[in-house]
C-alpha positions in Angstrom: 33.0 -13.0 10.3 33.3 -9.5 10.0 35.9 -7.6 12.7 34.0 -5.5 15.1 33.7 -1.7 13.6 33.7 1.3 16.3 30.8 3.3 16.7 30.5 6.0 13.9 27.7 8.5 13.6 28.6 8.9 10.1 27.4 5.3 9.4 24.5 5.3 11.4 23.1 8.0 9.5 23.6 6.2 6.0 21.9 3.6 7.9 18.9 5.7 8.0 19.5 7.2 4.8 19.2 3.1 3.5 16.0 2.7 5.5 14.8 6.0 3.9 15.6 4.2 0.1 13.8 1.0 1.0 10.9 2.7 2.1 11.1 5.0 -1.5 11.5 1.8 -2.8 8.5 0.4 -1.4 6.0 2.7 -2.3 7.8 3.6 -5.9 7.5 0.0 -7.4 4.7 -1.8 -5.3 0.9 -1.7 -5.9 -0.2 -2.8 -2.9 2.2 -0.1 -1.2 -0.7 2.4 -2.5 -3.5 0.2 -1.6 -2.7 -0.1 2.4 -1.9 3.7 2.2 -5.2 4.5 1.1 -6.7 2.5 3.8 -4.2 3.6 5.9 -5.0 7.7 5.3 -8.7 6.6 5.2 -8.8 5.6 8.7 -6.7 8.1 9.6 -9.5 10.5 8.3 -12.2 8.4 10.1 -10.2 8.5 13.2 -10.4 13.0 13.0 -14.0 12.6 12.5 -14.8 10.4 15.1 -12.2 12.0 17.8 -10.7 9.0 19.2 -9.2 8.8 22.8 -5.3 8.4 22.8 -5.8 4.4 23.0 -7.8 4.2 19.9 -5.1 5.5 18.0 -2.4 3.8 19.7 -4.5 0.5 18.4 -5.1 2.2 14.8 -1.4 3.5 14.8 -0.2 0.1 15.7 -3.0 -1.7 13.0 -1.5 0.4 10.6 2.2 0.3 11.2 1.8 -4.0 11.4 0.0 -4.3 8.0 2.8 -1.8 6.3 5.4 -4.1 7.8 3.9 -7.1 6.8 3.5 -5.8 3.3 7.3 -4.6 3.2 8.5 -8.1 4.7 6.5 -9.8 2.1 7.8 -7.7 -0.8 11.6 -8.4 0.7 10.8 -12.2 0.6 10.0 -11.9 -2.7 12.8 -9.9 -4.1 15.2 -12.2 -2.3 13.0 -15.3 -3.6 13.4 -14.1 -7.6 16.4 -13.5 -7.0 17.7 -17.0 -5.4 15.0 -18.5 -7.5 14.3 -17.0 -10.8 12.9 -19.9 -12.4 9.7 -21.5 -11.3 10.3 -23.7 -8.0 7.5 -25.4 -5.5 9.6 -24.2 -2.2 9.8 -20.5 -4.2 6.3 -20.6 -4.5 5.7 -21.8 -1.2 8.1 -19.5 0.3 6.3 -16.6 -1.2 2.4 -18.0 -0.3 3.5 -17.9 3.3 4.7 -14.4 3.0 1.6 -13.1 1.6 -0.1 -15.2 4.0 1.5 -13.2 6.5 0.2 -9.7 5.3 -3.3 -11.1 4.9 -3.3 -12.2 8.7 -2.2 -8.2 9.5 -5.0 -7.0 7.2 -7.8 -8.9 8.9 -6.1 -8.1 12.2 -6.3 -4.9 11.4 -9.9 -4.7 9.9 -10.8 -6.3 13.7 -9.0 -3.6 15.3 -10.8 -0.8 13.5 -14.2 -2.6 13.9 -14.0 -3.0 17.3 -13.3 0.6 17.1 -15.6 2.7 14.7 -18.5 -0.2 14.6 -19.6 1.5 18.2 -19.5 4.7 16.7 -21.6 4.0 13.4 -23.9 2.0 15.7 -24.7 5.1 17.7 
């Protein structure tokens, strides 16, 4: 176990600045990164038109932040999974069926979220 380090600004800005590189990383190398930020800025666009109330877009800003997550837990699974497991392995591919299992779950939780929220509108 590693000895207990003091509290340093100077590291928990690199920290950030490793966030920063995972997210670059993210949407540098991953299709599906572009995909759900397409969607993402779409509803964002939708959500301007229609002039939702503050709780709308706390739903639509929390539908959005879950699916991105998913998507960058999924794609961390999967690095770590080819890299523990670069050849073919059942528990690899289950392992990595259950992540992108995951992401699907957000994305029709988040479909739900905005139809519960623009179908009223369209409907009117």
């Amino acid at each position: 176990m590693k000895p207990k380090q003091s509290f340093s600004l100077r590291d928990r800005i690199k920290s950030f600045d490793y966030s920063i590189q995972g997210i670059v990383t993210f949407f540098k190398h991953e299709h599906n990164a572009w995909i759900h930020a397409v969607a993402a800025v779409s509803v964002i666009a939708l959500g301007w038109y229609y002039k939702l109330n503050r709780m709308e877009w706390c739903w639509i800003t929390l539908a959005i932040g879950l699916v991105l997550m998913a998507e960058m837990f999924n794609t961390a699974i999967e690095y770590l999974t080819d890299l523990a497991s670069p050849e073919i392995h059942p528990l690899a591919k289950k392992t990595k069926d259950v992540a992108s299992g995951a992401v699907l779950i957000a994305a029709l939780v988040a479909v739900v979220i905005g139809l519960l929220i623009f179908l009223p509108k369209w409907l009117s």
